[in-house]
C-alpha positions as a printed Julia matrix, in Angstrom:
315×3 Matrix{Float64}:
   0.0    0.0     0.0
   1.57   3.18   -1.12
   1.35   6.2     1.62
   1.52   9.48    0.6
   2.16  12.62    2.43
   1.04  16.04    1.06
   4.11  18.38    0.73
   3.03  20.94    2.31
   2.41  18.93    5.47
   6.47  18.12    6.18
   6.98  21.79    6.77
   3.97  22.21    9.04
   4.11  18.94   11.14
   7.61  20.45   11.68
   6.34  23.45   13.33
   4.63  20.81   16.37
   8.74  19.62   17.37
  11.71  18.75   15.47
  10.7   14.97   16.07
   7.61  15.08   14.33
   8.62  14.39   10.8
  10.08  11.23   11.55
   7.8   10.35   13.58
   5.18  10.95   10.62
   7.46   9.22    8.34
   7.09   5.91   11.05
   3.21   6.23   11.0
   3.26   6.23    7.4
   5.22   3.02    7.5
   2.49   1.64    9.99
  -0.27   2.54    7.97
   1.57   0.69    4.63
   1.16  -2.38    6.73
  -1.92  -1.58    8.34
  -3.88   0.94    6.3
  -7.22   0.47    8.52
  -5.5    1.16   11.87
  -7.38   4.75   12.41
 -10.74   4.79   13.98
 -13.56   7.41   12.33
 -13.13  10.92   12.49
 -16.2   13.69   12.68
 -15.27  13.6     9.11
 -16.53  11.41    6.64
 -14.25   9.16    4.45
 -11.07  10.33    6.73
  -9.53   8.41    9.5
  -7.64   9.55   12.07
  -4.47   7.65   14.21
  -3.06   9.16   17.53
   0.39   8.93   18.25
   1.95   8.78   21.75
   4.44  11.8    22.01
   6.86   9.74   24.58
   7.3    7.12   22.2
   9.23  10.25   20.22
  11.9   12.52   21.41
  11.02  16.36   20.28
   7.64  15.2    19.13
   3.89  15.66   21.33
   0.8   13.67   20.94
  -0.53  13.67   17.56
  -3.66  13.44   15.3
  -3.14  12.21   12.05
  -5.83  12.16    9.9
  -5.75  10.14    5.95
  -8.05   9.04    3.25
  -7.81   5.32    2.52
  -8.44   4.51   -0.91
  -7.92   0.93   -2.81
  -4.26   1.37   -3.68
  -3.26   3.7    -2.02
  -3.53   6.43    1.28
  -3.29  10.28    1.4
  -2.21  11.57    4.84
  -3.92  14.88    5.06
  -3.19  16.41    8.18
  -1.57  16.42   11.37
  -2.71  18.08   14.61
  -2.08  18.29   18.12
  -3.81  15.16   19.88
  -6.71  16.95   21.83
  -7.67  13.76   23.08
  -5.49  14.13   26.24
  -8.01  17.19   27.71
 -10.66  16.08   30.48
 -13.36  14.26   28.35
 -16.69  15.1    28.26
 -19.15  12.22   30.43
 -20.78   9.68   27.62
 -23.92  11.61   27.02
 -22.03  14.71   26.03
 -19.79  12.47   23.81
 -22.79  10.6    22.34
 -24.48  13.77   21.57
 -21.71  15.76   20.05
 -21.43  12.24   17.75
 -24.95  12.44   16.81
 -24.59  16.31   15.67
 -21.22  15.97   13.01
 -22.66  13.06   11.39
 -23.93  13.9     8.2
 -27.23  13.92    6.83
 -25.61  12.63    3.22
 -22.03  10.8     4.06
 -21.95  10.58    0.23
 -21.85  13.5    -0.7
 -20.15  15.0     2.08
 -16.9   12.79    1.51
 -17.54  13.84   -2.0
 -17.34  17.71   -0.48
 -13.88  16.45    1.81
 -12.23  15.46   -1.15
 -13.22  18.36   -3.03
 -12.28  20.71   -0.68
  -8.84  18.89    0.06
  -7.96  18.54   -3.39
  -8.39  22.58   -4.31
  -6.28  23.39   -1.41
  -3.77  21.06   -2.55
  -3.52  22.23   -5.57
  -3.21  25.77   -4.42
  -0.73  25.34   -1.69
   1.28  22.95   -3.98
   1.81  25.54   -6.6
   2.71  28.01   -3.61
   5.0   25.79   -2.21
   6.7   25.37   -6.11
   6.36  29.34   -7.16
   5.46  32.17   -4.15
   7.43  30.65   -1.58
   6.51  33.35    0.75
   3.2   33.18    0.34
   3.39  29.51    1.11
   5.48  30.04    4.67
   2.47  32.61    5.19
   0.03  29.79    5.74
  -1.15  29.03    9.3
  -0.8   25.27   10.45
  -4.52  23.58   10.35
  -6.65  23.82   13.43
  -7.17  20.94   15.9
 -11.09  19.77   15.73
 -11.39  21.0    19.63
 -10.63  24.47   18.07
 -12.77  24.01   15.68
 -15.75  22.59   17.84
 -14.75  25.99   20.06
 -15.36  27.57   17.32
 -18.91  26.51   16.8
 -19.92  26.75   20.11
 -18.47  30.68   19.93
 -20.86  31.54   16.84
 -23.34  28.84   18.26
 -23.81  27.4    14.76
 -22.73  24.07   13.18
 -20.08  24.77   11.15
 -20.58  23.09    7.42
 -18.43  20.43    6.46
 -16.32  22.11    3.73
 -14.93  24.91    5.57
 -14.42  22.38    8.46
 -12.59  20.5     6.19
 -10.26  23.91    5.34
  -9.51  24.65    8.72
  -8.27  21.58    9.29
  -5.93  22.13    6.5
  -5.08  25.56    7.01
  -6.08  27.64    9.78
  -5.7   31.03    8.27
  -3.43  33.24    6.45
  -0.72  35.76    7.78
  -0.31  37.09    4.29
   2.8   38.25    2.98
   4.34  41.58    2.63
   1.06  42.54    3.24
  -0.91  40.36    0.83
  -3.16  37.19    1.08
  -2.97  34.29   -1.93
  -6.13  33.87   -2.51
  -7.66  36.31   -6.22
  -7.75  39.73   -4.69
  -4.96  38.56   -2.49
  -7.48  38.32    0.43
  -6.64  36.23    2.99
  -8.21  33.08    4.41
  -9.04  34.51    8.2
  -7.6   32.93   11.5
 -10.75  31.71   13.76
  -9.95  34.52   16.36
 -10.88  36.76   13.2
 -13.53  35.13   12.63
 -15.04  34.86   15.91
 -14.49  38.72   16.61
 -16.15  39.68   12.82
 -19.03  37.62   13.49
 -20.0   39.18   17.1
 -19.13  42.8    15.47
 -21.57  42.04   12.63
 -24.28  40.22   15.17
 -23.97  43.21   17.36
 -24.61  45.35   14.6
 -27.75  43.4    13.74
 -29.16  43.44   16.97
 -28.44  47.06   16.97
 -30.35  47.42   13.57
 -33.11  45.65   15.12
 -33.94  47.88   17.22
 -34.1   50.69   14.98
 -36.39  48.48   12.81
 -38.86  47.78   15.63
 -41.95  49.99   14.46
 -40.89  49.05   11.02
 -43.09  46.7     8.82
 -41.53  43.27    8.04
 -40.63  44.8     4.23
 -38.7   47.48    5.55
 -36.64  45.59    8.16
 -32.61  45.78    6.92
 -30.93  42.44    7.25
 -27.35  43.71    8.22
 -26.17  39.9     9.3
 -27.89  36.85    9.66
 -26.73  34.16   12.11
 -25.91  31.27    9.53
 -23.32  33.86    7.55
 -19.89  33.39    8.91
 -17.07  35.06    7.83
 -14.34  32.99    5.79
 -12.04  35.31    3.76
 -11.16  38.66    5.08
 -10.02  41.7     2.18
  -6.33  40.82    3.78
  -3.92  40.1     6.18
  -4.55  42.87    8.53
  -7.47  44.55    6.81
 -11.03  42.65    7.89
 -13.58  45.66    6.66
 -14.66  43.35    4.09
 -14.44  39.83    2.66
 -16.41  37.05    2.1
 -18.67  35.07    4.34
 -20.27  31.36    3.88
 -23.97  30.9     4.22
 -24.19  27.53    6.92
 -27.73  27.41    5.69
 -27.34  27.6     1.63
 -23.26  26.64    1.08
 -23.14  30.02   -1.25
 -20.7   32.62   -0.19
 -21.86  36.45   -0.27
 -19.71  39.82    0.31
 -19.17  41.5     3.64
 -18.51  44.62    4.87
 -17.74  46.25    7.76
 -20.4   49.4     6.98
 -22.81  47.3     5.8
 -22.62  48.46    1.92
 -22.04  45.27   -0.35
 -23.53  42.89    1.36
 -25.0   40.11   -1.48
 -24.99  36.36   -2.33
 -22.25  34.94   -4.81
 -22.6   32.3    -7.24
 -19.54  30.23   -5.95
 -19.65  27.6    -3.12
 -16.69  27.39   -1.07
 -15.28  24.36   -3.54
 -16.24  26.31   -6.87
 -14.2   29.31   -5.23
 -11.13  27.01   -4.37
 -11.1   25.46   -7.81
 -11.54  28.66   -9.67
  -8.0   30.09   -7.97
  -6.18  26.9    -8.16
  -7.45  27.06  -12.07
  -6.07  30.42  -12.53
  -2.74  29.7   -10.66
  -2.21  26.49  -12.91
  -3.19  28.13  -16.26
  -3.22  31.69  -15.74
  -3.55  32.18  -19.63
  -7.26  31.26  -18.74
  -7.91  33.36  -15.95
 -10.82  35.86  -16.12
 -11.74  37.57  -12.55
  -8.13  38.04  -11.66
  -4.32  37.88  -12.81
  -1.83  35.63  -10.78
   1.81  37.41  -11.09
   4.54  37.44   -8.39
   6.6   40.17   -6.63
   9.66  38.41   -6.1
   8.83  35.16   -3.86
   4.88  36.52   -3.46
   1.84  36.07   -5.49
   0.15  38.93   -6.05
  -3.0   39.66   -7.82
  -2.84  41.87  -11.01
  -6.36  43.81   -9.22
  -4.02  44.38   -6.06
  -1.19  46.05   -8.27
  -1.12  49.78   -7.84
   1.36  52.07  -10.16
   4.07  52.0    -7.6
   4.59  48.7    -8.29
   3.37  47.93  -11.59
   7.2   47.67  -12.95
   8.09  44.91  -10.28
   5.03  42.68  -11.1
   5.72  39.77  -13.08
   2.48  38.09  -14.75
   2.61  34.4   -15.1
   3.12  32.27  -17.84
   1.14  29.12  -18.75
């Protein structure tokens, strides 16, 4: 059974203790031998294997999570075990089982892979072309941050972008720019946590001014299934994108409330679309890949200052 590690992955595990890639390189050799050795994770088609930190020097307890297929497995990330915090009793553990599972494990593993694969493609060419960008990338989030997460915004959170925080929790963006068209910037969950009560707050304040209003004339500033995914950039969160829990379709955000409105892209469609443009930027329509030394920048994000530095791509 051939085991695969996505590159990106060796440079983050890294970032956990300097024993960590070997001692992903030994559970890759385990899982050759043994490829159904993980137990079910909250997501479908993945499996997930802890790892016992003492049995490593340099290295802490691990979550490793892979897609099994016939001929071969895909190790797709790598997190800090968070099964060593105080459990939950077995009614709380039972429950929280109940509420990730699914209501179509088709086409949800469908959506894992779909998601995974887009983000693959994206950080691979990163890795191979902006390496800058690529060292910009956040690690992936634990699923207890996650699950935090939800219980923060008090919302399930779907399965795709669950699936992208796991990858890659966020974007610190560099020299100032994100890598996805734009260059906005995938937002850490702290962002998003503190852009969703700002824009809940400014609901509830809008609310009240609507209270003698009839239903027509009510102003929907936020709504409580919108949660914010992609931020204008690094350090600039006055707009961006949000995903709709409750229709999959992301919309536009802003800070004073003046382009709010539904997109046509899903969270996948959006992924695929920028790792389309990155791999054959020849076809690109909404935006221009180029690079700035080791960063990609958008051709929309070029100002005349810099218009003699940006290189378009080629391809």
């Amino acid at each position: 059974m051939d085991v695969e590690i996505l590159p990106h992955l060796r440079d983050t595990a890294a970032q956990f203790g300097a024993g960590v890639p070997y001692a992903l390189k030994v559970v890759a050799g385990r899982l050759a031998d043994d490829p159904d050795m993980g137990l079910p994770s909250g997501l479908p088609g993945i499996l997930t294997v802890t790892l016992d930190g003492d049995l490593f020097e340099d290295c802490p307890a691990l979550a490793i999570g892979y897609i099994r297929e016939p001929e071969r497995i895909e190790i797709r990330y790598v997190n800090l075990d968070s099964s060593t915090e105080p459990a939950a009793d077995a009614q709380d553990e039972e429950q929280d089982r109940e509420q990730v599972q699914p209501a179509d494990p088709v086409a949800a593993a469908v959506t894992v892979r779909e998601v995974a694969d887009a983000w693959r493609r994206i950080t691979s060419w990163l890795q191979d072309n902006a390496h800058d960008s690529y060292a910009a990338l956040h690690a992936g989030a634990g699923p207890a941050a996650i699950a935090a997460l939800e219980g923060d915004l008090g919302i399930e959170i779907p399965i795709e972008l669950r699936v992208l925080w796991l990858l890659t929790a966020g974007d610190a963006g560099a020299n100032g720019w994100g890598c996805l068209p734009g260059n906005r910037a995938l937002m850490t969950l702290d962002a998003v946590t503190a852009a969703y009560q700002l824009k809940m707050d400014a609901q509830t304040r809008q609310d009240t001014l609507d209270t003698d209003r009839p239903g027509d004339d009510r102003i929907t500033v936020w709504k409580p299934t919108w949660i914010p995914v992609v931020a204008l950039g690094p350090a600039d969160s006055t707009s961006g994108l949000y995903l709709d829990a409750s229709t999959g379709y992301l919309g536009r955000w802003s800070r004073y409330n003046d382009c709010p409105g539904e997109e046509l892209d899903t969270l996948v469609t959006y992924l695929e679309e920028a790792a389309d443009m990155l791999e054959a930027p020849a076809l690109a329509t909404r935006d221009e890949p180029g690079l700035i030394g080791g960063v990609l920048v958008w051709r929309s994000s070029v100002g005349p200052a810099r218009e003699g530095r940006w290189q378009p791509l080629t391809g």
